[in-house]
C-alpha positions as CSV (number, residue, x, y, z in Angstrom):
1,X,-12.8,-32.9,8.7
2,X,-11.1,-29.6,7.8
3,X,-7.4,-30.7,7.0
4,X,-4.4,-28.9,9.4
5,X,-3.6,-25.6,8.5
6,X,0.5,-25.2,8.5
7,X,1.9,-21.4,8.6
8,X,4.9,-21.0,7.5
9,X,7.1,-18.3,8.3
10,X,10.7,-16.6,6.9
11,X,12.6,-18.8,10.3
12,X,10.5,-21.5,9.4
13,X,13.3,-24.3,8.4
14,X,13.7,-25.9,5.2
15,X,13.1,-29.0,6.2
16,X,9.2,-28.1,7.6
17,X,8.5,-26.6,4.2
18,X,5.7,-28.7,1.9
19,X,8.1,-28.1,-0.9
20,X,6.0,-28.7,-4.2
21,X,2.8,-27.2,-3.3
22,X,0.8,-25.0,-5.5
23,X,0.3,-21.3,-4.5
24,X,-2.1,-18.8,-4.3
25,X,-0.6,-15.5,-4.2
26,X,-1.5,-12.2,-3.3
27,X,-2.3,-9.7,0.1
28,X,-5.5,-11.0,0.9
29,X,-7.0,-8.2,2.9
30,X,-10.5,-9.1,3.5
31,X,-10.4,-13.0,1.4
32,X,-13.0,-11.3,-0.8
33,X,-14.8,-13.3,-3.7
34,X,-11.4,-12.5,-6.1
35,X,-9.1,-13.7,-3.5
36,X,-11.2,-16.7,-3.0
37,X,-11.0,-17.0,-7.1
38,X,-7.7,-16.9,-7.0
39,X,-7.7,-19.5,-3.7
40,X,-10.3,-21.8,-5.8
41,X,-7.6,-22.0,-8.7
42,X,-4.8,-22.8,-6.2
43,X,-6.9,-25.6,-5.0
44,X,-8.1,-26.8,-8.4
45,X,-4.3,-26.9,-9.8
46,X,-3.3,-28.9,-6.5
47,X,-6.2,-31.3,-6.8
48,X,-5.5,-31.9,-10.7
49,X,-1.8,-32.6,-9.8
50,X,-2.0,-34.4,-6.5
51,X,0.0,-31.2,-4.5
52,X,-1.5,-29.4,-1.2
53,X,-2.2,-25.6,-1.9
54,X,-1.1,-23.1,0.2
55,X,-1.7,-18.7,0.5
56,X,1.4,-16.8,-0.1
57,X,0.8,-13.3,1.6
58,X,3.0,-10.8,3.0
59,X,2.7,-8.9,6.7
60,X,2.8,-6.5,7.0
61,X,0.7,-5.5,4.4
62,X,2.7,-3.5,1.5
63,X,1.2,0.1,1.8
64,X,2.1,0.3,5.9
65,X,6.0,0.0,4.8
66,X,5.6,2.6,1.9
67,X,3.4,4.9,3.7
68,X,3.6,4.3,7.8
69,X,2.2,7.8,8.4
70,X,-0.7,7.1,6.9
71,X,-3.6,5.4,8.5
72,X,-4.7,2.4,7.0
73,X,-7.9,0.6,7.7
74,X,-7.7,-2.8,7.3
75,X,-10.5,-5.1,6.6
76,X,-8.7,-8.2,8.1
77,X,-5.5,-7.9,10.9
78,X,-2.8,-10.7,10.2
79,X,-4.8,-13.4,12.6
80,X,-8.4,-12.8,11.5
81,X,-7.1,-13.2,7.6
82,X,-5.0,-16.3,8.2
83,X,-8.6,-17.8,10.1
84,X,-10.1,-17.2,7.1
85,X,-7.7,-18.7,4.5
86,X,-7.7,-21.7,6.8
87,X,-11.4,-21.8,6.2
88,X,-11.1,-22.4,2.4
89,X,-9.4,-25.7,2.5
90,X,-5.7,-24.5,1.7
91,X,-3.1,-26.7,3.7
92,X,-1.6,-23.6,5.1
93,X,-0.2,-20.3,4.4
94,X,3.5,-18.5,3.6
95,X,3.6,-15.4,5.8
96,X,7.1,-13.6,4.4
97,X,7.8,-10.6,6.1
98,X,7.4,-7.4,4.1
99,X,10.3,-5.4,5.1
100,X,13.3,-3.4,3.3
101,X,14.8,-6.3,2.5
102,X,11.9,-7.4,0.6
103,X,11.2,-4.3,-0.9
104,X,13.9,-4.3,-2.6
105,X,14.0,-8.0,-4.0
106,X,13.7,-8.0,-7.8
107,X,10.9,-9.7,-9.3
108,X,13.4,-12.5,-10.8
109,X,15.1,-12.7,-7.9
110,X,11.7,-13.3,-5.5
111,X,10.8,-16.0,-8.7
112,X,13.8,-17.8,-8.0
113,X,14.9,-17.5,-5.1
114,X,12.0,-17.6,-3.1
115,X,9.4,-19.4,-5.3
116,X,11.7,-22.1,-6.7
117,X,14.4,-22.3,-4.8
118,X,12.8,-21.7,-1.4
119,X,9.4,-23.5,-1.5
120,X,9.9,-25.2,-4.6
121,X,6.2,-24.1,-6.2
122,X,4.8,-26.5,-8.9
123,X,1.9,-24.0,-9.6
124,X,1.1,-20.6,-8.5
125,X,-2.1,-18.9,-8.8
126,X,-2.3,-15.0,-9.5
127,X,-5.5,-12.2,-9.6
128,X,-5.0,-10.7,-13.1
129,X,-3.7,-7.2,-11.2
130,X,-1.2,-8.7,-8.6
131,X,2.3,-7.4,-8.9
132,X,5.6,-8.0,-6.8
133,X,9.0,-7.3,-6.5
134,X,11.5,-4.0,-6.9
135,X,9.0,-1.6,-8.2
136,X,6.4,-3.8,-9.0
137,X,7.8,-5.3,-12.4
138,X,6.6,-8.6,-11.2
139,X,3.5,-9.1,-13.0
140,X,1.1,-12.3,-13.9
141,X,2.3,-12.1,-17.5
142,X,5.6,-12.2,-16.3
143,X,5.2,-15.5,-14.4
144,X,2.9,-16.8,-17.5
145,X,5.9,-15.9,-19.4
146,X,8.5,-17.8,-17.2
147,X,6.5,-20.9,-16.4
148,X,7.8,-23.1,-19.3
149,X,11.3,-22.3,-18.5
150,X,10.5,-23.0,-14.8
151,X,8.7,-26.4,-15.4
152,X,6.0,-24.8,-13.2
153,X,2.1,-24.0,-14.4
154,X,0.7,-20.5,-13.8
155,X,-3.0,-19.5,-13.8
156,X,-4.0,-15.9,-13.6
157,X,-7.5,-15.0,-12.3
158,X,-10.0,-12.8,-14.3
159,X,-11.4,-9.6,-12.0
160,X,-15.0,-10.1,-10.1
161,X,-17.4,-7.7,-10.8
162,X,-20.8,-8.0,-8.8
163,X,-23.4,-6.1,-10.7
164,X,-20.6,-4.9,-13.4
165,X,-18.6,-3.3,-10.2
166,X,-15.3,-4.6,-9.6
167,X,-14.4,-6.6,-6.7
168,X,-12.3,-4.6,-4.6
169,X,-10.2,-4.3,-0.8
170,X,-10.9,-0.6,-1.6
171,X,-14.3,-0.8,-2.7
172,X,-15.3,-2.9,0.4
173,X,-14.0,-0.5,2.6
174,X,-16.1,2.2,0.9
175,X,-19.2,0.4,1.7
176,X,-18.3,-0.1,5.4
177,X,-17.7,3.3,5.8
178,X,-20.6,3.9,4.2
179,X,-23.0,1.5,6.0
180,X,-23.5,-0.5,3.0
181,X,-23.1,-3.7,4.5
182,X,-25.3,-5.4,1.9
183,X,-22.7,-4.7,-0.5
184,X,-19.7,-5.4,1.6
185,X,-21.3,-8.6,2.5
186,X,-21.7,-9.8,-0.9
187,X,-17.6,-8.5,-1.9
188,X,-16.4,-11.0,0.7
189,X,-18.8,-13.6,0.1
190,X,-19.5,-13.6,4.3
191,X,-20.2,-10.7,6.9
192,X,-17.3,-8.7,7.6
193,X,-15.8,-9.3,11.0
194,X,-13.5,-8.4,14.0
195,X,-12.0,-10.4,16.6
196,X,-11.4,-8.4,20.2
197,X,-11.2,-8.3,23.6
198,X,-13.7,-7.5,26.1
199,X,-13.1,-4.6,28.6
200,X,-14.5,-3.2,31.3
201,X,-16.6,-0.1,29.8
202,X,-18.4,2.6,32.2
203,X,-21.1,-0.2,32.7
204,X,-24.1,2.7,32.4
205,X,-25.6,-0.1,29.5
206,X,-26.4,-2.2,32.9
207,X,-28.4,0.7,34.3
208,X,-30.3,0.9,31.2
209,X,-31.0,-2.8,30.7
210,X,-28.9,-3.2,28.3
211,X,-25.4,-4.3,29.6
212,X,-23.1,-4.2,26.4
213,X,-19.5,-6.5,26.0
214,X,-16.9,-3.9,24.8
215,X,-14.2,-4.0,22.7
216,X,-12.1,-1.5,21.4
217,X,-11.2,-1.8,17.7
218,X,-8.4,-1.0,15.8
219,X,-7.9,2.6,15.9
220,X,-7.8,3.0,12.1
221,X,-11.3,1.4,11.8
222,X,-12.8,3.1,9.3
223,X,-16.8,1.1,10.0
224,X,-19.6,4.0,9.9
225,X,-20.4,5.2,13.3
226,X,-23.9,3.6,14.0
227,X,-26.2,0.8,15.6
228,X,-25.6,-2.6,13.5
229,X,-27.5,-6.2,14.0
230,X,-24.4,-8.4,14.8
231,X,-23.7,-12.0,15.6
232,X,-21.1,-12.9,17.7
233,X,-18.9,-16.4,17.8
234,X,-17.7,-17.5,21.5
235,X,-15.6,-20.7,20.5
236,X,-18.1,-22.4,18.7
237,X,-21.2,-21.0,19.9
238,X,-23.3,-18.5,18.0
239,X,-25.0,-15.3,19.7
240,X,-27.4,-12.9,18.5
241,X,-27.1,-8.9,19.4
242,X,-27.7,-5.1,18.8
243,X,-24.5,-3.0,18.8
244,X,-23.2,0.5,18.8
245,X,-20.0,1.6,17.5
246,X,-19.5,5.2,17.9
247,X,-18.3,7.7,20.4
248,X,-21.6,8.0,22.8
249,X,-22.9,11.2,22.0
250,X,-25.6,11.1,24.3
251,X,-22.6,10.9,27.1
252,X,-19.4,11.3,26.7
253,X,-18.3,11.4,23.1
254,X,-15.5,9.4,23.7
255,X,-12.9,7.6,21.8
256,X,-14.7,4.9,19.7
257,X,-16.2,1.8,21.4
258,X,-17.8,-1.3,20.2
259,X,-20.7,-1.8,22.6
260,X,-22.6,-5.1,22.6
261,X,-26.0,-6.2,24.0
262,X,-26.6,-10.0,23.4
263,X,-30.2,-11.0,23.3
264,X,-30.9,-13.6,25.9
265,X,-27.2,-14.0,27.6
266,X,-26.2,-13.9,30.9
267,X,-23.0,-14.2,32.0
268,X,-19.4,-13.0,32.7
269,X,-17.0,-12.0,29.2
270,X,-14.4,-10.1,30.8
271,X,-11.5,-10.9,29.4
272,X,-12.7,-13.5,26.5
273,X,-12.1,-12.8,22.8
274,X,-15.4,-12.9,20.3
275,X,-15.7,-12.3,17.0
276,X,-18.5,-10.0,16.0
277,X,-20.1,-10.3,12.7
278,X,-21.8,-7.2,11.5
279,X,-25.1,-8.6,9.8
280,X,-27.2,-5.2,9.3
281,X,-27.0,-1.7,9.6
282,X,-29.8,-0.1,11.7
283,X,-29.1,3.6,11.7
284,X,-26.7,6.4,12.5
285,X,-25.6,7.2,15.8
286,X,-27.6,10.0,17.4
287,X,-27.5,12.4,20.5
288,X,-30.7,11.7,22.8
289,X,-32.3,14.2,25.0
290,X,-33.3,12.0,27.7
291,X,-32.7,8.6,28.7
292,X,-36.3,7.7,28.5
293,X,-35.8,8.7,24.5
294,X,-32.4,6.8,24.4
295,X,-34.3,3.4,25.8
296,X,-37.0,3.5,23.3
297,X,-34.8,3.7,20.8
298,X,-32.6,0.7,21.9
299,X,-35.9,-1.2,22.4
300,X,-36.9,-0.5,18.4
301,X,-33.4,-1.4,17.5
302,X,-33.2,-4.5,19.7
303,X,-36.5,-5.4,17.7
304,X,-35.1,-4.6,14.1
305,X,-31.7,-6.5,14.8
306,X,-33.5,-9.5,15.9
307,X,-35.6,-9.2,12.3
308,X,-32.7,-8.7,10.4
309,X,-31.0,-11.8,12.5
310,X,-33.9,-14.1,11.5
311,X,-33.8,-13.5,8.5
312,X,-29.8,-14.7,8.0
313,X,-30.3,-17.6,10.3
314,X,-26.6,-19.2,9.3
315,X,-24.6,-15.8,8.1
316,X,-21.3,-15.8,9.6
317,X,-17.7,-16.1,8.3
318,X,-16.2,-19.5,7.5
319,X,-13.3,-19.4,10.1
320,X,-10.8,-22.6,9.9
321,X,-8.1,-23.3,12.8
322,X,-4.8,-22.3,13.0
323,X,-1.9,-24.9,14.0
């Protein structure tokens, strides 16, 4: 049984705060295969010493206080990345609110104050290229260089590379954008996912034979416009489907939709929140000339989803439940 999953927050009280847990530190857009390094070392350090282990990540994320005007694409909203830490076995997570405030906390002063004093750390766990504090002077050799004095142990995580390239938030984003979702697949360890809400759409799918759920993602998505082989999680149940993200050529080139057509469903999803895994890219999105064209087209995709599908019987992300 997966153990509770405890988030604790700045108005969090002292008293609700598993003082003496290890942590593993750091923004933990995505939970790649580094953060999960850095997670695994949390865990390892806790296990060795008999303390829970807990995520210590800050919301929002860094770059949307220094650079609000600029759109940011994130690989995993606040909810969808605290579903996956709970997933890796940590006890729970510190959410401290990045803010000017924060920004403007020196690194000793975050060390002491908030590490020690605050949540009373026995062991934090660091990727080798983490920094915090006032102008980033908080580094990992700074905490290796502090942990005697602090009584605390501090382990700092080597970078990932995955066929000599370097694990990256950055480079993950690259390949979505791209269509490479082999490779974006194999950075986080899992497909990449959204959650979202379905709405009501223009329903001309259900004149096609192919009535789609729709959700409308975040409008700094940066995902390539195209057809993708998805799964998609309803609670616990698992379903198969071909879906567009794009802005409909063919009719009304829109604002960007996510449009999907489960294989084999019937039913009402107005209103419910799924999470759709994107398995396989298919294609690009094109502009049809008829809607005779447009149908055999979805028919071939439909059939190449459900190949790519088959072959990744059990890929989805490991998604853990939030108290």
């Amino acid at each position: 049984m997966a153990p509770h999953f405890t988030v604790i927050r700045d108005s969090t009280p002292d008293s609700a705060i598993l003082r003496g847990a290890v942590v593993a530190m750091g923004n933990f857009d995505g939970v790649h295969l580094g953060h999960r390094a850095v997670i695994a070392a949390a865990l390892e350090m806790g296990r060795t010493h008999g303390r829970p282990a807990l995520a210590l990540t800050f919301e929002p994320h860094p770059r949307r206080f220094f650079s609000p005007n600029t759109p940011q694409f994130r690989l995993t909203d606040e909810p969808a990345k605290l579903r996956l830490l709970a997933g890796t076995g940590l006890a729970g997570a510190v959410v401290m609110t990045f803010d000017k405030a924060r920004a403007g906390t020196t690194a000793q002063d975050f060390i002491h104050h908030d590490l020690i004093g605050r949540l009373g750390v026995s062991g934090i766990a660091v990727g080798y290229d983490f920094h915090f504090g006032k102008g980033r002077v908080g580094s990992p050799s700074l905490l290796v260089n502090e942990a005697p004095r602090l009584g605390i142990e501090v382990d700092v995580q080597p970078h990932i590379d995955i066929d000599e390239r370097p694990v990256s938030s950055s480079a993950i984003r690259i390949a979505l954008a791209e269509g490479q979702l082999d490779e974006a697949t194999a950075m986080l360890g899992a497909p990449w996912f959204i959650t979202g809400e379905v709405i009501h759409g223009e329903k001309r799918g259900r004149d096609l034979g192919y009535p789609t759920a729709n959700i409308r993602l975040d409008a700094n998505c940066g995902l390539k416009h195209g057809i993708y082989a998805v799964r998609v999680g309803r609670g616990p149940e698992r379903l198969d489907g071909v879906a567009s993200f794009g802005r409909r050529p063919t009719f009304d080139n829109g604002a960007p939709l996510l449009e999907i057509f489960l294989f084999d469903f019937k039913g009402d999803l107005y209103g419910e929140a799924l999470d759709c895994a994107f398995i396989g890219f298919i294609r690009e999105e094109l502009k049809f000339d008829s809607l005779e064209a447009l149908i055999r087209q979805m028919d071939d995709d439909s059939a190449r989803a459900r190949a790519m599908l088959a072959a990744a019987p059990d890929a989805f992300p490991r998604l853990g439940v939030i108290d």
